[in-house]
N, C-alpha and C positions, 0 to 999 in steps of 0.2 A: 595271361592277358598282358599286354602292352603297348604303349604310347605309340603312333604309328608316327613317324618324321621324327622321332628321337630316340625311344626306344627300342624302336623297329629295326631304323638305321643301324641304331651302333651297339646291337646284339648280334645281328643276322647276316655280319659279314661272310664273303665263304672261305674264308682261312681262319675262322672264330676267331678274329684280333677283331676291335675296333679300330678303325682309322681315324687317325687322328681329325681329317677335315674330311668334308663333303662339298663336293662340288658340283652348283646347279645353276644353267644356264636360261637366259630371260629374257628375252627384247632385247637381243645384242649384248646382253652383258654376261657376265659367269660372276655368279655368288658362292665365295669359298668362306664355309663355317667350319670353324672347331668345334668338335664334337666334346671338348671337356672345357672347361674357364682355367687360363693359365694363374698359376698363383704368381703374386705381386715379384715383380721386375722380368716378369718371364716375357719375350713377344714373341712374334713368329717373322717370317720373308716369305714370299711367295716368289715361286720359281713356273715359267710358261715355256713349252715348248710348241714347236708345229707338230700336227699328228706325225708320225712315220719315223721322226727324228729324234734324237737326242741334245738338240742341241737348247737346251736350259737357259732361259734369261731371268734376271729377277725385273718383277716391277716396282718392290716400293722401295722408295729412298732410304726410306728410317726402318727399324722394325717396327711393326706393328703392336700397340701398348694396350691395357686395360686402362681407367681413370678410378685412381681408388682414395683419392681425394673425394671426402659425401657430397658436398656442396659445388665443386668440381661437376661433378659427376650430374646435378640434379641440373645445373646450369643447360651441361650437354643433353639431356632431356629432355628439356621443356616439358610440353604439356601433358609427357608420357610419365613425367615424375608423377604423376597423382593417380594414374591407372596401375603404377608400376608398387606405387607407399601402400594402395589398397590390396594389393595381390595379395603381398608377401606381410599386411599388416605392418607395415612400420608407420614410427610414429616420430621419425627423425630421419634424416637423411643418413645418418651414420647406422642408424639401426636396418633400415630400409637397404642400403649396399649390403652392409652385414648378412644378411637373410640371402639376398640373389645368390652371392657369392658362394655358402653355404650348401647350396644343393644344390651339386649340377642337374636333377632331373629337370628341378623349378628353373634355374638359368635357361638350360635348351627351350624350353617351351614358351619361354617368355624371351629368346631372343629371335624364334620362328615368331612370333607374333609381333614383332616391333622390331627392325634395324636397328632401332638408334639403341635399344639396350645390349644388343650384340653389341654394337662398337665401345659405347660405355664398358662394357664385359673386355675387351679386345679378342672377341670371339670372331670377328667377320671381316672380310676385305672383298672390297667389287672391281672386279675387270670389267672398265667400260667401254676397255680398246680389241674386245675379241667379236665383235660383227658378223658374229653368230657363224665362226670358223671353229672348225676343229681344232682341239689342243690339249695340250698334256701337262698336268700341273702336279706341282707338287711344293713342300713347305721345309721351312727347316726352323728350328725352335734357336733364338738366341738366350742366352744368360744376363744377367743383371751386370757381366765385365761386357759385355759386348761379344762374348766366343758363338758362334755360331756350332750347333749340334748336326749330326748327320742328318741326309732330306732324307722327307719320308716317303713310300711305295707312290709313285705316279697316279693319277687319274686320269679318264679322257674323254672330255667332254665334246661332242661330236655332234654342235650346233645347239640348237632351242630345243629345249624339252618339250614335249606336247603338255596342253594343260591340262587339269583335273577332270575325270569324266566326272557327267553329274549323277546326281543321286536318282534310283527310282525309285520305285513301287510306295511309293510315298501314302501312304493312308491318312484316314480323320476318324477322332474319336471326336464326340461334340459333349459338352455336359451345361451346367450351371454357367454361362460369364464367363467361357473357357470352351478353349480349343485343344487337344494334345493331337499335335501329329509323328509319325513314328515313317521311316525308309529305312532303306537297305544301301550298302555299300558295297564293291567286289572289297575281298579278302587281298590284303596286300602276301605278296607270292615275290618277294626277293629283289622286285623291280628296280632300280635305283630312280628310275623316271616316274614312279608313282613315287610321288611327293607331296600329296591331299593329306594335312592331318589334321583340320577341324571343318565345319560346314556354318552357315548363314542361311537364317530362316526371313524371308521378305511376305509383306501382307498388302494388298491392296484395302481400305476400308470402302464401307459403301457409303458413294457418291462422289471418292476419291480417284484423282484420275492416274496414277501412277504408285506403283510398286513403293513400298518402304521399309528399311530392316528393321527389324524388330526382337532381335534375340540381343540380349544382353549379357549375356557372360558366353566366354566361351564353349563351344560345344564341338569337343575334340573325340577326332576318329580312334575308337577304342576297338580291337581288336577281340570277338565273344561277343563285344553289348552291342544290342541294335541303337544308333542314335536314335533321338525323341527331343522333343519339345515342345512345352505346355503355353501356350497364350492366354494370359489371363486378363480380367476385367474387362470382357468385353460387350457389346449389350445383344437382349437374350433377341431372337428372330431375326437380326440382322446377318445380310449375307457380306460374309468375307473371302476370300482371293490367296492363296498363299502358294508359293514355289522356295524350292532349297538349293543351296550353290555349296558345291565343295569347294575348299579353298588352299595350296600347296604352300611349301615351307617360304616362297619370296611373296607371296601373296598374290599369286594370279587365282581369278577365279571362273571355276566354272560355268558351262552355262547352266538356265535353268533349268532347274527338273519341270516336270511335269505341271501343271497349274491343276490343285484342286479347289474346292469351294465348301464353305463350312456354316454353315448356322447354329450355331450354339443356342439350346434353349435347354431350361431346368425342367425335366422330371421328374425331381426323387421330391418326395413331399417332404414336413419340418418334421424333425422328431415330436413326438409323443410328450405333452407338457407335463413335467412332473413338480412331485413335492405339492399337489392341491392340499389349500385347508380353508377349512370353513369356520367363520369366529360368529356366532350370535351376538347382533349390538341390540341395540333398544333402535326398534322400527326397521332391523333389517338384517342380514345375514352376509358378512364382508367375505367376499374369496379370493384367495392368494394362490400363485403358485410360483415355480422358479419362471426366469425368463427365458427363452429359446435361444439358442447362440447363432441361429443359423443368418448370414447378412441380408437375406431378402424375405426375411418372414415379413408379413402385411399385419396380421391381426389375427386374433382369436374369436371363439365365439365361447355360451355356457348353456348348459343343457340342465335339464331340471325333473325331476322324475320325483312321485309320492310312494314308489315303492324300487325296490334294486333291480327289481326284473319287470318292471312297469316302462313304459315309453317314456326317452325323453325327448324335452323338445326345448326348443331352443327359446329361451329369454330376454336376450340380449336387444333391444331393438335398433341399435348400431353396432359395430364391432367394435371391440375392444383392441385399443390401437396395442401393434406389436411392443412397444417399448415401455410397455403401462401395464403388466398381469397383474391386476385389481379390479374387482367387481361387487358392486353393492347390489342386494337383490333386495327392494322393498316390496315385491308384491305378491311375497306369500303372507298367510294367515297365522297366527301368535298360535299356539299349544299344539302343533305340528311336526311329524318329521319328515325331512326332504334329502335330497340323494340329487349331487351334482358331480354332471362329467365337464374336461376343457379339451376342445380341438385346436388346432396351428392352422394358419393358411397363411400359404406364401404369396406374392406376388405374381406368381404367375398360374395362381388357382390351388395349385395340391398342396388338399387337405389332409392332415394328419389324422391318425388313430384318436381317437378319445380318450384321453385319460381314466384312471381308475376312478373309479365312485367315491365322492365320501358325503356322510350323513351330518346331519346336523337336528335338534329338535329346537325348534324356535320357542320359547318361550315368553310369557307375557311381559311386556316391553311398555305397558301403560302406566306412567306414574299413578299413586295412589292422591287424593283431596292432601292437601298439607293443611298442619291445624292451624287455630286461629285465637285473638285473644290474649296475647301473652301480655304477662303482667308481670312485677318483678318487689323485693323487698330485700331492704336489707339483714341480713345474719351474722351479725360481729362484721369482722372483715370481709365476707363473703357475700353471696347472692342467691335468693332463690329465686327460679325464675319457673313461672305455672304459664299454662298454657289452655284452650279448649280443644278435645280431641277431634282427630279426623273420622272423615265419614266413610274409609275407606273398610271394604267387610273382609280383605284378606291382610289387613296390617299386621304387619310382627313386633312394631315397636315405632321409637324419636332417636331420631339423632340430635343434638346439641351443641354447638358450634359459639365458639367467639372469637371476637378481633378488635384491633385497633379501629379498623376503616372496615365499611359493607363490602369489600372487593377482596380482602384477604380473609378469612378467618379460618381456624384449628378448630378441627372437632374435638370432642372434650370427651367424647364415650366411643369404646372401643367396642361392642356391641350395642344394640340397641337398646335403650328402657322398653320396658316392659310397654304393650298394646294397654293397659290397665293403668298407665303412671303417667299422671299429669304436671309434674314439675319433676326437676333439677338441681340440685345444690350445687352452686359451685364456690369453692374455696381459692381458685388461684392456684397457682404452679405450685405442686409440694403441699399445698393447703398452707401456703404461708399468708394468702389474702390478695387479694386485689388491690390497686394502688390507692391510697385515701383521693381523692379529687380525678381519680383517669375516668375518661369515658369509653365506653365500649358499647361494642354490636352485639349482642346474641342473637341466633338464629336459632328454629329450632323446624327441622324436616319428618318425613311420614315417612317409613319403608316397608314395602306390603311382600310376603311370604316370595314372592321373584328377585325380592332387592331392591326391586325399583324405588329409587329415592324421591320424592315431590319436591318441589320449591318449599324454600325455608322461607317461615314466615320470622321478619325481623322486629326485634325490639332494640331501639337505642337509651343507654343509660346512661348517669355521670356518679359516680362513690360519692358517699358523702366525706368530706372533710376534716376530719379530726386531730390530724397529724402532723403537729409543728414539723417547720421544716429543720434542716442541718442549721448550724451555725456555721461561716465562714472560716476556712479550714484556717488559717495563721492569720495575725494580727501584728504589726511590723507601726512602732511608734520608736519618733526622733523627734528630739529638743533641738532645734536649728537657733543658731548661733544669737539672731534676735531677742530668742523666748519662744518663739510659736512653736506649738508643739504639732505636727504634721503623721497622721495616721494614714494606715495603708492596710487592706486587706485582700484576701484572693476570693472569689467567687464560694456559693456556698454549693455543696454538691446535689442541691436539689434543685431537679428542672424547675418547681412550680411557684420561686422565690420572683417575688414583683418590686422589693423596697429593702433597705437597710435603717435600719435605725443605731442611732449614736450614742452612747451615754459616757458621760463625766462626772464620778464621784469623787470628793477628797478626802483622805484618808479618814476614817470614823465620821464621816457625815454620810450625809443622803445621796441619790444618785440623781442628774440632772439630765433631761432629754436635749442633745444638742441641737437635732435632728431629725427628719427622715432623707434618703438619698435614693435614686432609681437605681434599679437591679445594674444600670451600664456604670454606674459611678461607684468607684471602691477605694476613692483616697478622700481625704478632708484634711484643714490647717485649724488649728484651736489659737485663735489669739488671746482671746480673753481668759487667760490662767493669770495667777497671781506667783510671780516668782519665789521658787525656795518653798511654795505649798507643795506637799504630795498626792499626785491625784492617779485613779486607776480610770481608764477607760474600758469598752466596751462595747463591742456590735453583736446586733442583730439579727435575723433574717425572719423575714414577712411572706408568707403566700399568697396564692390567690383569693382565699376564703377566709384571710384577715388573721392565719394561726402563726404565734410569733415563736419564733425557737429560742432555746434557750443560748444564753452570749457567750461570744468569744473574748476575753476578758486580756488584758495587757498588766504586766507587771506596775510598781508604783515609777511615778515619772516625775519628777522634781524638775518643771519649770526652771532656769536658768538666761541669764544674758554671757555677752563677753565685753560688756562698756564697764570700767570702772567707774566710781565716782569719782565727782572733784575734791583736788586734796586740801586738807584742813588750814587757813590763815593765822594767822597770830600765836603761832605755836610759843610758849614760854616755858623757862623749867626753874623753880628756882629753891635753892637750898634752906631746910628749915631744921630745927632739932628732931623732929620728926623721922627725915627723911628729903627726899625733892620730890616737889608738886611738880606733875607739870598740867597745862592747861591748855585751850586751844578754841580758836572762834566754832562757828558753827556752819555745817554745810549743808545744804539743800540738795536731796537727790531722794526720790518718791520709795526706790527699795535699800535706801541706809539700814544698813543691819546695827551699824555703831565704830567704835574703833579700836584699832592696835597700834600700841605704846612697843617702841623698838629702842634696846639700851644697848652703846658700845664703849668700851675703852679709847679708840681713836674714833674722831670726823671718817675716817675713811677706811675703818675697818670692820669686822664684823660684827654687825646689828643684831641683838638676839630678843625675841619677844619676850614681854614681860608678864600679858593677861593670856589667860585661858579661855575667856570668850569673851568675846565683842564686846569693848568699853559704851555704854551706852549714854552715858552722858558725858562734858566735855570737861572730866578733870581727873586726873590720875597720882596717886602718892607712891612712890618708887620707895620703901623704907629702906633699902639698900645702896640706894643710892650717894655719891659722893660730888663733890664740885669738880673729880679730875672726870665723869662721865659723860658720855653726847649721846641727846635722846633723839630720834625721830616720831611723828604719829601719823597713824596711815585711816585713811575711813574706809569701811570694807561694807558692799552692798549682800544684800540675799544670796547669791552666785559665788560669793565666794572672790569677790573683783575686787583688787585693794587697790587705792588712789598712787598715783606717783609722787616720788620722795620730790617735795620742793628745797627742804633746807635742815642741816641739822643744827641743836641748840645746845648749850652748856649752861648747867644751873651758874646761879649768881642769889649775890643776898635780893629778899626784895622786901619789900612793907606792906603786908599786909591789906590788902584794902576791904572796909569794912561791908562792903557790894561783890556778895559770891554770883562770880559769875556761872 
């Protein structure tokens, strides 16, 4: 088998060389191809003589080049670059050269089919000045220095080639939306003048008033294979028009063959639907099966029989749309077996085989009474919950169900209680209990010897309340620089907390309600502390049913300011045998703790304390004291704040005065 205009050509020379070109003449003009793609700087010259003679002219100025620049290349193209990227699959211009280049069979074929990738290639040159005279050609290959190579053997092209005869005996297959038509071609026999190497299929439509081609990829004269070609999609009992045209390697084409005429309609029926099953529901019997692949299936129908070798007959009272193999059948009878087949029908009528049988036994599908009465109590943390039985006579048992809301609830029994057992204990997940204050739904349903479940008859309840809640996870208290002392807590972790409550104890006394606060409020400021007291606080948490949890408790807190008091007046100190008294007016400030007595060797040197706690009335005996020392006295409040140094003193004689101040 081989390619005819390429491998026909430059196999079947009769001195078994290929020749380098082919030369084929057209409407006045002579197209000389190269029968192989020159590699890169290679070109060629073309040399013309008159039939009879020898005497050789070249025609082109330059030699003749391939373009192997990509983009170069696609430029020179144009529109054939996107017929030419698709051929060969490229996905780049550099790729897309690459590939032509690559195999001369794919080059020849695709430069008989387009000029302009010949020239792109530098596979082709046209003589537009030979006027359809005889002549003798021949080529000579130059090099990339410019040397020109030996010419090669003459040709002689002796006027216009005759065109392609056309195809006959054209026949029609007709099937489904499809046409194939198949012809005959003569056997190419050495000809150089037979030059036909692919063919073009043209269709009239109905109502259309002229011929249109319609073959979309090439269909090239193969040598052994009969051509063919299939027309598809097209609509079923419409009549269509089709003729074929051979076509030669410059592209002239033949006339038409013969004009046949086609009505494509479907005969072959849908396959046979498989994979049927039958699922018994409550009030009906659902049947499945796979979906049909075929593109004009219409619909199915379903057949119904009470025994396998009994008639069936068909149920459906509309068809069952092709793209939907689903079928509910509610109108057989509960504690029965039934036997269903499914047929296919296409659009244009033909019915398929009937699928294989399958059986089903419908079973009884009536819910059973559901009971009534439920009543409930509590059992520690738990519930039991009683109920009045159903009146149904094939019951098996209850099912038992809780939840948060009527819309969600978990069953609770994994079988059913017994048809004889009229309550439920339920514990809670793990039997750890149910929440102290949550409300809940129970439900409790009937299931009779089929399964079938009744409506749950619902009872709603609320736990009773017993269970303080959490205390406030941390308790965060600061003495701000005032005195106030400012509390702060984090949320407690139980949802059902509505209040906080406050409490202020001072150290060995009672505890004092400051307090209540809303669940949103979790800081308070205590002003009313007495400074330098130690007191411990303490929060609460309150739920909904009034249960108070035990407190979150804060270390002790010693109220504090940062003001000192005002410092002492009339400081005196005065030398006795004793020792040195010193003395000092009196100051007014609401947390005066008392005072400190500060003794130094200089005015201006270091002052060192004399008491070990707070002088609490205004007169101090220094027994160590001498006339070379200098005293300060500072008043110091509950915080710990001592007055600033107004003045220091130095004992001196003094007299006594008989009025202790």
């Amino acid at each position: 088998m081989f390619l005819l205009a390429c491998a026909l050509i430059l196999s079947s020379w009769a001195a078994g060389e290929v020749p380098p070109f082919v030369a084929v003449a057209r409407d006045g003009e002579v197209y000389i191809y190269l029968t192989e793609t020159p590699a890169r700087g290679i070109g060629f010259n073309v040399y013309r003589a008159p039939a009879g003679t020898g005497r050789f002219v070249k025609l082109n100025p330059r030699p003749i080049l391939g373009v192997f620049d990509p983009y170069a290349a696609m430029d020179s193209l144009g529109r054939s670059y996107e017929i030419l990227a698709g051929a060969v699959g490229g996905e780049s211009p550099f790729q897309t050269l690459r590939r032509v280049r690559r195999s001369n069979f794919t080059s020849t074929i695709l430069s008989f089919l387009d000029p302009k990738v010949a020239e792109v290639l530098g596979r082709l040159y046209v003589d537009r000045t030979a006027g359809g005279r005889g002549y003798l050609y021949r080529i000579t290959f130059v090099d990339p220095t410019g040397k020109e190579g030996p010419p090669s053997r003459p040709q002689e092209v002796r006027g216009p080639t005759r065109p392609p005869v056309p195809p006959g005996e054209l026949k029609v297959e007709v099937g489904d939306m499809r046409v194939t038509l198949r012809w005959g071609y003569p056997p190419w026999r050495g000809d150089l003048s037979d030059l036909a190497f692919c063919f073009r299929v043209y269709r009239k439509d109905p109502g259309a008033g002229k011929f249109r081609r319609v073959d979309r990829e090439v269909i090239l004269r193969m040598e052994g294979t009969p051509p063919s070609y299939t027309d598809v999609w097209l609509e079923n009992g419409k009549r269509y028009l089709y003729y074929v045209t051979a076509v030669d390697v410059t592209g002239r084409e033949s006339p038409p063959s013969e004009v046949v005429e086609a009505v494509p309609e479907d005969r072959v029926p849908p396959a046979v639907p498989k994979g049927l099953s039958a699922m018994p529901l409550r009030g009906g019997v659902r049947l499945s099966w796979d979906m049909n692949l075929e593109l004009d299936l219409s619909h199915y129908d379903v057949y119904r029989s009470t025994g396998l070798k009994g008639e069936f007959s068909r149920i459906n009272p509309e068809h069952v749309p092709g793209d939907s193999p689903v079928y509910l059948d509610t109108t057989m009878r509960e504690g029965r077996p039934y036997f269903y087949k499914v047929s296919a029908t296409d659009f244009s009528g033909n019915v398929s085989r009937r699928s294989n049988a399958v059986s089903v036994l419908v079973e009884d599908a009536t819910p059973p009474e559901p009971p009534t009465g439920l009543i409930w109590e509590p059992e520690g943390r738990g519930v039991i919950v009683r109920w009045r039985p159903s009146l149904a006579e094939d019951l098996r048992g209850y099912y038992v169900y809780r939840g948060r809301t009527r819309d969600i609830m978990t069953r609770l029994n994994g079988s059913p209680v017994g048809p004889d057992t009229t309550w439920f204990f339920d514990g809670g997940y793990g039997d750890a209990g149910l929440r102290p204050g949550g409300s809940y739904y129970f439900g409790v349903s009937a299931v009779d010897s089929s399964w079938n479940e009744s409506p749950m008859a619902l009872l709603e309840l609320t736990m009773p309340d017993d269970e303080p809640p959490s205390p406030p996870s941390t308790l965060a208290v600061e003495v701000k620089d005032d005195g106030t002392v400012r509390l702060a807590w984090n949320p407690s972790p139980s949802s059902d907390v509505v209040k906080y409550r406050l409490y202020r104890r001072p150290v060995g006394g009672e505890p004092e309600l400051l307090g209540e606060l809303s669940r949103g409020v979790r800081s308070f400021a205590d002003g009313g502390v007495e400074k330098g007291v130690r007191y411990v606080y303490a929060v609460t948490s309150v739920d909904r049913a009034g249960n108070e949890g035990p407190p979150r408790s804060s270390g002790e807190v010693v109220p504090r300011d940062s003001t000192p008091p005002s410092s002492p007046r009339q400081v005196r100190a005065c030398a006795t045998p004793e020792g040195v008294e010193i003395t000092w007016g009196r100051v007014v400030d609401r947390d005066l703790a008392g005072f400190n007595v500060y003794r130094s060797d200089l005015p201006t040197g270091k002052f060192v304390r004399l008491n070990s706690e707070p002088v609490r009335g205004r007169r101090f005996m220094d027994k160590g004291g001498t006339r070379r020392h200098w005293y300060r006295v500072h008043a110091v409040d509950t915080s710990g704040n001592e007055s600033l140094v107004r003045t220091s003193v130095r004992p001196r004689g003094c007299v006594k005065s008989l009025r202790r101040p």
